[in-house]
C-alpha positions in Angstrom: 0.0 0.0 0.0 1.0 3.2 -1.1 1.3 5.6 2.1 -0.3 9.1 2.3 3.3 10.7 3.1 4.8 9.0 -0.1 2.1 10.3 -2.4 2.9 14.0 -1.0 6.4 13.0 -1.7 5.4 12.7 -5.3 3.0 15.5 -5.0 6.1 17.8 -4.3 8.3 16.2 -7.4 5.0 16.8 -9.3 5.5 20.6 -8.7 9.6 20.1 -8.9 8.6 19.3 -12.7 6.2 21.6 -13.8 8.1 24.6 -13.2 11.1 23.0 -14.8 9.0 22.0 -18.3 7.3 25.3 -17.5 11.0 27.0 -17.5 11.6 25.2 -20.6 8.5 26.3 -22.2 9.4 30.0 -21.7 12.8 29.7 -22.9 11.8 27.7 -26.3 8.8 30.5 -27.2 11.7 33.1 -26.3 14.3 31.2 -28.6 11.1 31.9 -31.6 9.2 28.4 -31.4 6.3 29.6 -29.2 4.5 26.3 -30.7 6.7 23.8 -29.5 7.3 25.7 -26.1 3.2 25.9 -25.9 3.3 21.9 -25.8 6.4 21.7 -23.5 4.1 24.1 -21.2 1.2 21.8 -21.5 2.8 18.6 -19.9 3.9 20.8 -17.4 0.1 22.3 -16.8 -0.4 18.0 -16.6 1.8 18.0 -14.0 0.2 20.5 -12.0 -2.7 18.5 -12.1 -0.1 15.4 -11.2 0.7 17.2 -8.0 -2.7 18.0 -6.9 -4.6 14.9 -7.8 -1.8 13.6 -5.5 -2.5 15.5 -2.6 -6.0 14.2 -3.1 -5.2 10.9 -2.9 -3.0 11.3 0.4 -6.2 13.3 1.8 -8.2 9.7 1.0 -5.2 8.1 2.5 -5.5 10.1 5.6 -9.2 9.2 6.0 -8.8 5.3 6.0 -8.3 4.4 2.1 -6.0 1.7 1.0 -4.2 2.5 -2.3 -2.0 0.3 -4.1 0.9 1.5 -6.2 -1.2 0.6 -9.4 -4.1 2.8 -9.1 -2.3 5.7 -8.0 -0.5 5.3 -11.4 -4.2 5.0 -12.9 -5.5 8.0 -11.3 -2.6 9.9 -13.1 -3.0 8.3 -16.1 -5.5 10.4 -17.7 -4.3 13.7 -19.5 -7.3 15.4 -20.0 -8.1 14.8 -16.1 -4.4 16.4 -15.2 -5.2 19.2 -17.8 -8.2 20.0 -15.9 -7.0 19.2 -12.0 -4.0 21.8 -13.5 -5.5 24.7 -14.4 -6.3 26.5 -10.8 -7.8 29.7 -12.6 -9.5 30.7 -15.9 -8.3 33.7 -18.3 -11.1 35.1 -20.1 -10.0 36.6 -23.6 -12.4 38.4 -25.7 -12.3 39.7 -29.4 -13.4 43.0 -29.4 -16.5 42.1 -32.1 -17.9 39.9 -29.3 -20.7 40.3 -26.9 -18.2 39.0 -24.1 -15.8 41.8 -24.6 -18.4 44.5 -24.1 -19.5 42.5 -21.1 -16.1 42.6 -19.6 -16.1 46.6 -20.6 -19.8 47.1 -18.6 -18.3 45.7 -16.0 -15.1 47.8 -15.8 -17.0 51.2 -16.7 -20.1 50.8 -14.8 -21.2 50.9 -10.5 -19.9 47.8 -8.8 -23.5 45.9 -8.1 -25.8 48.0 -10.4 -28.3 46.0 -12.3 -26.0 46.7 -15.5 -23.1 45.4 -13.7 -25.0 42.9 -12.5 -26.0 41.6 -16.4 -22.7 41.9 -17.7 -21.1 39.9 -15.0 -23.7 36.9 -15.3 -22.3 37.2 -19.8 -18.9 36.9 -18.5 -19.7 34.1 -15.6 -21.3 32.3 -18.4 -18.4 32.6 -21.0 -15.9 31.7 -18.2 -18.0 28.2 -17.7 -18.2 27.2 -21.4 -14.0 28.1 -21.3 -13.3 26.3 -18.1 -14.9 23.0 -19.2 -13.5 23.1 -22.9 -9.9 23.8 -22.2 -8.7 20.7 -20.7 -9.4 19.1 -23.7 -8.2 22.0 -26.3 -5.4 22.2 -24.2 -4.6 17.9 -24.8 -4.8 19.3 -28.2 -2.6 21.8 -27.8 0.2 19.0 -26.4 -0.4 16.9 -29.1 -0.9 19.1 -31.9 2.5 21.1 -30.9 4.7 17.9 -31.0 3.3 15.8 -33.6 2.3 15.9 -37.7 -1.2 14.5 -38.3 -3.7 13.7 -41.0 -7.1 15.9 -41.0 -10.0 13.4 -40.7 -11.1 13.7 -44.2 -7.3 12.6 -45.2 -6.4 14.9 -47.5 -4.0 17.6 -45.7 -1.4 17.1 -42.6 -1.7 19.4 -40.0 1.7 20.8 -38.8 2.8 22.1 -35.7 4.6 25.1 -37.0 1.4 26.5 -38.9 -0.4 26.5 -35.6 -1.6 29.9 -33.8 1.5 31.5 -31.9 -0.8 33.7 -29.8 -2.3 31.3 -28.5 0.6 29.6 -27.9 2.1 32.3 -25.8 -1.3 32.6 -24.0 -1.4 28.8 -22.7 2.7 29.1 -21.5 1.7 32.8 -19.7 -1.5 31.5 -18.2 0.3 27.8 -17.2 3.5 30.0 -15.9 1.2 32.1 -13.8 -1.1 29.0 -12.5 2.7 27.2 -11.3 3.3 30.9 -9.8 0.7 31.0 -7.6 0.7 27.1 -6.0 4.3 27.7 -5.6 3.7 30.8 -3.4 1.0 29.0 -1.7 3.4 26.6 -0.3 6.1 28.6 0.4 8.2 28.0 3.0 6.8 31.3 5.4 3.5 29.5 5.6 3.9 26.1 4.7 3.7 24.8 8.2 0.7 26.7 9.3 -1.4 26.4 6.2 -0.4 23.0 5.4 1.8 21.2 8.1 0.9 17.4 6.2 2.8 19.0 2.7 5.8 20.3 5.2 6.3 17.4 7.0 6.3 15.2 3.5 8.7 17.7 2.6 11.1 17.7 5.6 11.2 13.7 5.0 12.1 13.7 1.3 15.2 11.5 0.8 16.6 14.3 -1.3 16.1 18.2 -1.7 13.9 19.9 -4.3 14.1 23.1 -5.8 10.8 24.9 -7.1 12.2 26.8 -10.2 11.2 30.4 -9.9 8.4 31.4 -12.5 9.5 32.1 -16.1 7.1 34.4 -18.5 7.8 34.4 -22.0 9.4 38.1 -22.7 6.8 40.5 -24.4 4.2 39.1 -22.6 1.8 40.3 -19.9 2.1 38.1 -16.8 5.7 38.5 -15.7 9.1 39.1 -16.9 11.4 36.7 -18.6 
């Protein structure tokens, strides 16, 4: 049986390895292949979600589950579950032609808690719903379609990785950089033992030291510096 101080073990390595692919990612859209970096940024956004589904099964652990080595490498098996146990906020972009973007401006340029306010808020809730549930998948997509050549389902053109969007590209990396960014400085070491004293005592038992790379933003980019 797998114990609850071993999975926060992993849960810890977890983090250790997304900020390093997240690094990566940053450096690889800086070096002009913001596709490739997008993908490298992605299995790091899956091992956010590594790291947390961890802690989730130690938490079961805790309570009186047994858990053999097997199914905790089953629970992390899926990507599009990691995708969506790693993505601990939700960026809402707008093109200005849409009804969402003038939502967002309502809400910036009108009385907090007005009946206007109020409308525009529930367009943007709404639109942040739709995003939140369709980009664990889009972003499996994005990992895939970044590292690999594929046929189109009708079979007549290849889809390439370096004719994908680069915007978006550089979106997923700044919003995956700034997800790492803030679990990292929710466990930092100031008040790790307060907030979560099972996470610090898996840490102070760790056969070997970890370093949490500090957060990397691809340059020209709103987010953070590079």
């Amino acid at each position: 049986m797998v114990a609850a101080k071993t999975l926060r073990q992993g849960a810890w390595y977890a983090l250790e390895q997304a900020g390093r692919l997240l690094h990566a990612a940053a450096v690889v859209a800086d070096d002009g292949d913001p596709i490739t970096g997008a993908a490298l940024a992605m299995f790091g956004r899956e091992e956010l979600g590594r790291s947390k589904i961890l802690r989730e099964l130690a938490n079961r652990v805790d309570q009186g589950g047994l858990l053999e080595a097997a199914e905790v490498r089953e629970a992390c098996d899926d990507h599009v579950r990691k995708q969506s146990a790693g993505a601990f906020s939700t960026t809402l972009r707008a093109d200005p032609s849409t009804g969402v973007y003038t939502a967002l401006r309502e809400m910036l340029g009108t009385e907090l808690g007005s009946n206007a306010w109020k409308a525009a808020k529930q367009t943007v809730d709404l639109a942040s719903d739709v995003q939140r549930k369709r980009n664990p998948r889009r972003r499996h997509s994005i990992r895939t379609g970044g590292l690999y050549v594929d046929l189109d389902d009708a079979g007549l053109r290849w889809r390439r990785p370096c004719i994908r969007d680069t915007s978006e590209a550089r979106n997923e990396i700044t919003d995956a950089v700034s997800d790492y960014a803030a679990e990292r400085d929710r466990l930092r070491p100031e008040v790790i033992d307060q907030d979560h004293p099972e996470m610090a005592c898996a840490l102070a038992s760790m056969p070997s030291k970890i370093t949490l790379p500090e957060p990397r933003w691809p340059r020209n980019f709103s987010g953070g510096a590079g």
